[in-house]
N, C-alpha and C positions, 0 to 999 in steps of 0.2 A: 317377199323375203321376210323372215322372222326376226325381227332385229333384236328380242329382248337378248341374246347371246351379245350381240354386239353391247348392250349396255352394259349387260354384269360384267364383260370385261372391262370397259370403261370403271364402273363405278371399283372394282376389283384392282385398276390400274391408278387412280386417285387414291384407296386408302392404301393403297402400300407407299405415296407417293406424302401421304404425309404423317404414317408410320418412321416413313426414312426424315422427313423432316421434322419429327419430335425427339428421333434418337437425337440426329444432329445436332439438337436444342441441349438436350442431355449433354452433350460430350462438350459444348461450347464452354471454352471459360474464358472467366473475366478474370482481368487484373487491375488490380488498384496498387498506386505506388506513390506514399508521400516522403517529404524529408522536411525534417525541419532544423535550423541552423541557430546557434543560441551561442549571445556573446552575452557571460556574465561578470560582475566586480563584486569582492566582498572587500568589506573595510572595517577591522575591528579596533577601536576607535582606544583602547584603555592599555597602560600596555601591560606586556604579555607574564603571566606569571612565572614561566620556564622559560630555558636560555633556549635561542635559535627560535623560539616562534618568529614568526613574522605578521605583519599586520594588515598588508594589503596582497587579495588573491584573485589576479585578472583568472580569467578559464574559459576555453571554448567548449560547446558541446554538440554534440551531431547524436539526431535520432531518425534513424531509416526503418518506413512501415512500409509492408507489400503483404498482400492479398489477391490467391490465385482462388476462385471460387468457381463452383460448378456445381452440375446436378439441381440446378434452379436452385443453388446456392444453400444445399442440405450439405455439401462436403467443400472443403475449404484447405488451403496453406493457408496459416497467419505468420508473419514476421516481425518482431522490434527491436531494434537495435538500439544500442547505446552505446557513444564516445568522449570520453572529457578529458579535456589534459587543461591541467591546475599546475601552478608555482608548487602546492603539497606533492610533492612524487604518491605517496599514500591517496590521493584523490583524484591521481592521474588513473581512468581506470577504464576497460569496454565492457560490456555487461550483452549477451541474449535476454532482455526482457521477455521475448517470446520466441517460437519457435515450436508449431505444434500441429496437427493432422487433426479435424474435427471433421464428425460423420453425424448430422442428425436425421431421424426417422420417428413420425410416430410420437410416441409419449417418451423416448431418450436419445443420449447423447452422448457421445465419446471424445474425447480429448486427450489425445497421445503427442510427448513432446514435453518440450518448454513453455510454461504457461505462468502467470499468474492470477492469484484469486484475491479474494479481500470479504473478510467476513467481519461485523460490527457497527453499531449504530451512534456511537456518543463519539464526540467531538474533539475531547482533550485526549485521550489514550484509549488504542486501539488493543483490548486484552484479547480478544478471541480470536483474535486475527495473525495467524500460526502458522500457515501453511509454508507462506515465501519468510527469506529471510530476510534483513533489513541492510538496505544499502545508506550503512552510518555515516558515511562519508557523505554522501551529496544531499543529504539533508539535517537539522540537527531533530524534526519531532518524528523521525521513524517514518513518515509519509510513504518514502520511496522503498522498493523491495527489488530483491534478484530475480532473477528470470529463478525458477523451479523446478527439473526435469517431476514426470509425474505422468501415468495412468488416470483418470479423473471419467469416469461412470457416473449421469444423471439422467433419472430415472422422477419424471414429472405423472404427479394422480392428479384428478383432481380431489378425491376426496381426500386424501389424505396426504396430502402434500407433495414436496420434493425432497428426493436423497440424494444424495453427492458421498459416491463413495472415490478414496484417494487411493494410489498405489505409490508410495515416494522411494524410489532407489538407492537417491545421492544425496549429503547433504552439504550446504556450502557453508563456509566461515562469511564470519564477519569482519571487514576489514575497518581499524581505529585509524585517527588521523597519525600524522608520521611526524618526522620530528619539528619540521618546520610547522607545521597546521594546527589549529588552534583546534577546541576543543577536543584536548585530549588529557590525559593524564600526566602524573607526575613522571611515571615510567612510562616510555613511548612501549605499545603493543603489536607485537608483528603477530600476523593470525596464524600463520606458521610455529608459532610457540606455543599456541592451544592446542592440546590435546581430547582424547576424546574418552568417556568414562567405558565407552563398549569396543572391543578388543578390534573389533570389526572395520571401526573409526567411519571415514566420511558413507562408506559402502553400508552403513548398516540400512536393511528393509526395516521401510518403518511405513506407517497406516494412521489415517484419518476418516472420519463420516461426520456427515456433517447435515441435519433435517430443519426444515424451515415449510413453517405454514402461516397462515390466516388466520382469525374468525373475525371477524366481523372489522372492530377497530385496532385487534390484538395481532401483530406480525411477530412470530416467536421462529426464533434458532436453538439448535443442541449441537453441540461438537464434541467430540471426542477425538487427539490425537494420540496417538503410542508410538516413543523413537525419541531420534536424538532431537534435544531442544535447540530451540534456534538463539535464544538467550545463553551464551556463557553463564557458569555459576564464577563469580568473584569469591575470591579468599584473601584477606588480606591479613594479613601475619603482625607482630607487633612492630618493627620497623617501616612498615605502611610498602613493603612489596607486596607485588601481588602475584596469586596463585589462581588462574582460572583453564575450566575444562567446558564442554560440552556435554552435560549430563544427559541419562537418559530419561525420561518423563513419561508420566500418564497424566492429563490434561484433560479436563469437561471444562466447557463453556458452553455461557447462557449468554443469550441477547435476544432483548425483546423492546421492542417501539410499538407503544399507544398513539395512536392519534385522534383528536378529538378536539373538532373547531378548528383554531388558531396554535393548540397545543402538541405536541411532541417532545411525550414522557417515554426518556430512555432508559435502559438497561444493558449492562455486559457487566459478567461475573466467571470468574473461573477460578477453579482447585488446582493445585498442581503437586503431584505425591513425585519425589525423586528420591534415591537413599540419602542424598546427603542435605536434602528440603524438603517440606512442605507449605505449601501458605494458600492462601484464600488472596483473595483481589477483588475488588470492585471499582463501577465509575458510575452512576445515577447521577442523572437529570434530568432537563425538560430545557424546552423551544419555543418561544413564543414569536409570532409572527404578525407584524402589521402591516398588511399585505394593500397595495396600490394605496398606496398614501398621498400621492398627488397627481391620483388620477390618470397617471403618466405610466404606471406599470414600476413603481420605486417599492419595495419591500423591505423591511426592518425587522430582523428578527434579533431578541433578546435570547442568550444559552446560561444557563447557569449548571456546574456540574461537581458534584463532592466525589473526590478519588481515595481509595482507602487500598492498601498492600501492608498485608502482615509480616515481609520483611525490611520496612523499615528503612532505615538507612542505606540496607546494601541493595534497596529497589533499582535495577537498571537504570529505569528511565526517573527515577527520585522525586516519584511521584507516590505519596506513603499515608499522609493521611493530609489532604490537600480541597481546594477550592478552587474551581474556575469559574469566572464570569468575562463574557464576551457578547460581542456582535457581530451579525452578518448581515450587511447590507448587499443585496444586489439591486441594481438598474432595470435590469431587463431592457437594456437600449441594445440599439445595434450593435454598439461595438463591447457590447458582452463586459461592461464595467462589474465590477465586484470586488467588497472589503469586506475584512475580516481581521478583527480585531478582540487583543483582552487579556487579562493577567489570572497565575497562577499562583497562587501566595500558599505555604505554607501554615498549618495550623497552631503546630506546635514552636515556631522560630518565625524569623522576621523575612526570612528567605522567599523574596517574591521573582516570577519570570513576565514581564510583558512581552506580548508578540502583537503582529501586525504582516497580513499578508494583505497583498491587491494589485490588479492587474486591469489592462483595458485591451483591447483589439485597436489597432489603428490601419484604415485602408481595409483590402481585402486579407494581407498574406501578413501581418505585422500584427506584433505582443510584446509588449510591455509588461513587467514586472519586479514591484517592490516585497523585499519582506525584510525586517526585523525585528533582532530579540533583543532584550534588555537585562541582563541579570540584577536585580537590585538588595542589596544587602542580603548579600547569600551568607548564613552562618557555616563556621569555621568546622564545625563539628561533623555538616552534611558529608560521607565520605565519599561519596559519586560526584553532588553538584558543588563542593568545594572548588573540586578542582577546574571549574566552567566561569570562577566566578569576574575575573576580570574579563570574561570573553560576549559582551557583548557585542552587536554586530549589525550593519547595515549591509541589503546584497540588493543589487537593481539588476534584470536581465530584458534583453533584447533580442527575441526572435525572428524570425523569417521561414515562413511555409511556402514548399515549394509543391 
């Protein structure tokens, strides 16, 4: 009897056998789902310049992550949420930090949804960094951002870098503290009174690209955004009300980080042409790092960084022609110790800001976190950071990852 028939079906019946068990592989997905639970206090210890502030601001907060992945994890759901209820009604607030469909293949990648990004290299102010907007409320250095609806196309070379093209639909306000909450102005801000310079308003399409390569110790960025800016423009009038809008902008930025040795020489720079402004900005510095110091895996890095904005006083974040110097110590121990510490002082005025962030892991599922800021001898004249000036502030928070 001839049996090679009988094999070929055999071996004909095994590869379809784990044809069907590579689809299967394909079609599996994984879920991942964490939570994390955060009880924080802020305490502002001076008292309050405006009536109704208050000084002490217990807050809960909840952040739910889930992740459904497939296709040996080329195609994805991402999700993050955010929840915080604060004594501020204005800082009581839920946010989609994400929420978005990613498909990669090949040398690109797709990202449809709610997403955030983060572009820039220096340490005291993030200029190029445009895309999300800034959630002023739960932090005071801009750290934190909104979730972004957004189209987001990348497209990796090797020779010649990667492109990050944006599609942005919507854009969101930024919400100031409310009457009780400190760091706010003289007139409390509902972002509901901000208007928008294009007819369009939050609905207007607007666009970004964004190119980032190598050479050798050179990591260089280029951006270009066009649309409504995420920065309010301020107008203030000669009774010290204010008049602010959502302008529309054309925006290039540069960042660039050297490395070389111990050092990390930074760069971010941007132009920003509006009808009713223009200005230049920059932040340069460098990093210096002295790495395993006792042997033990402790590293000490020295930042120094010069801040320059050509509008001046009515800089947002009132940082105009300024000095930073800090430190970042990390551990590198288990439980993930890190400090970060250092003042901003003004060049032209006496107006200095100290901060201090630092935090450690305790156990497997527990964090720990201090930060504060210091306003010290803020001049009267500053017309953003005047108004911040009794508001310094101690915040401890206490996590739980589930």
């Amino acid at each position: 009897m001839n049996s090679k028939p009988i094999y070929y079906l055999l071996l004909l019946v095994c590869n379809m056998h784990n044809i069907a068990a590579q689809t299967e592989s394909l079609k599996k997905t994984h879920h991942d789902f964490e939570l994390e639970l955060e009880g924080e206090y802020r305490y502002f210890y001076d008292d309050a310049l405006f009536s109704s502030q208050k000084d002490h601001f217990p807050s809960l907060a909840i952040r739910p992550e889930y992740k459904a992945a497939w296709n040996k994890g080329y195609e994805s759901i991402n999700f993050k949420g955010f929840l915080r209820v604060d004594v501020d009604d204005e800082r009581t607030h839920w946010d989609i930090r994400e929420l978005y469909y990613q498909k990669a293949k090949n040398n690109w990648e797709l990202n449809l949804g709610i997403k955030k990004v983060y572009w820039g290299v220096t340490e005291s102010n993030h200029l190029v960094d445009i895309i999300n907007q800034t959630d002023a409320v739960e932090t005071f250095d801009g750290e934190k951002k909104l979730g972004q609806p957004m189209a987001q196309f990348t497209w990796n070379t090797e020779k010649f870098g990667t492109f990050d093209f944006f599609y942005l639909p919507y854009h969101r306000k930024r919400t100031f503290a409310g009457d009780k909450g400190r760091l706010r102005f003289a007139t409390v801000i509902d972002k509901d009174d901000l208007g928008y310079e294009s007819g369009a308003e939050e609905w207007r399409q607007d666009a970004a690209f964004r190119w980032n390569h190598y050479f050798g110790i050179f990591d260089i960025g280029l951006s270009h955004f066009y649309g409504t800016g995420r920065e309010p423009l301020f107008l203030f009038d000669t009774t010290g009300n204010i008049n602010a809008f959502y302008p529309i902008i054309n925006q290039t930025g540069l960042d660039l980080q050297i490395t070389h040795n111990a050092f990390l020489w930074k760069l971010e720079s941007i132009y920003r042409h509006a009808k009713a402004q223009d200005f230049f900005a920059m932040a340069v510095g460098l990093e210096y790092t002295f790495s395993n110091i006792d042997r033990n895996g402790l590293d000490i890095g020295l930042l120094a960084e010069y801040l320059y904005d050509e509008r001046d006083e009515l800089a947002l974040n009132a940082l105009q022609n300024d000095i930073f110097f800090g430190s970042r110590i990390a551990f590198n121990d288990t439980q993930d110790t890190s400090i970060l510490f250092g003042g901003i002082t003004d060049l032209e005025s006496s107006s200095t800001i100290f901060s201090l962030e630092a935090s450690r892991r305790f156990g497997s599922s527990w964090t720990a976190a201090i930060e504060g800021r210091i306003f010290n001898d803020i001049d009267k004249d500053e017309l953003i950071l005047s108004n911040f000036r009794e508001d310094s502030f101690f915040r401890i928070s206490i996590s739980k990852y589930f």
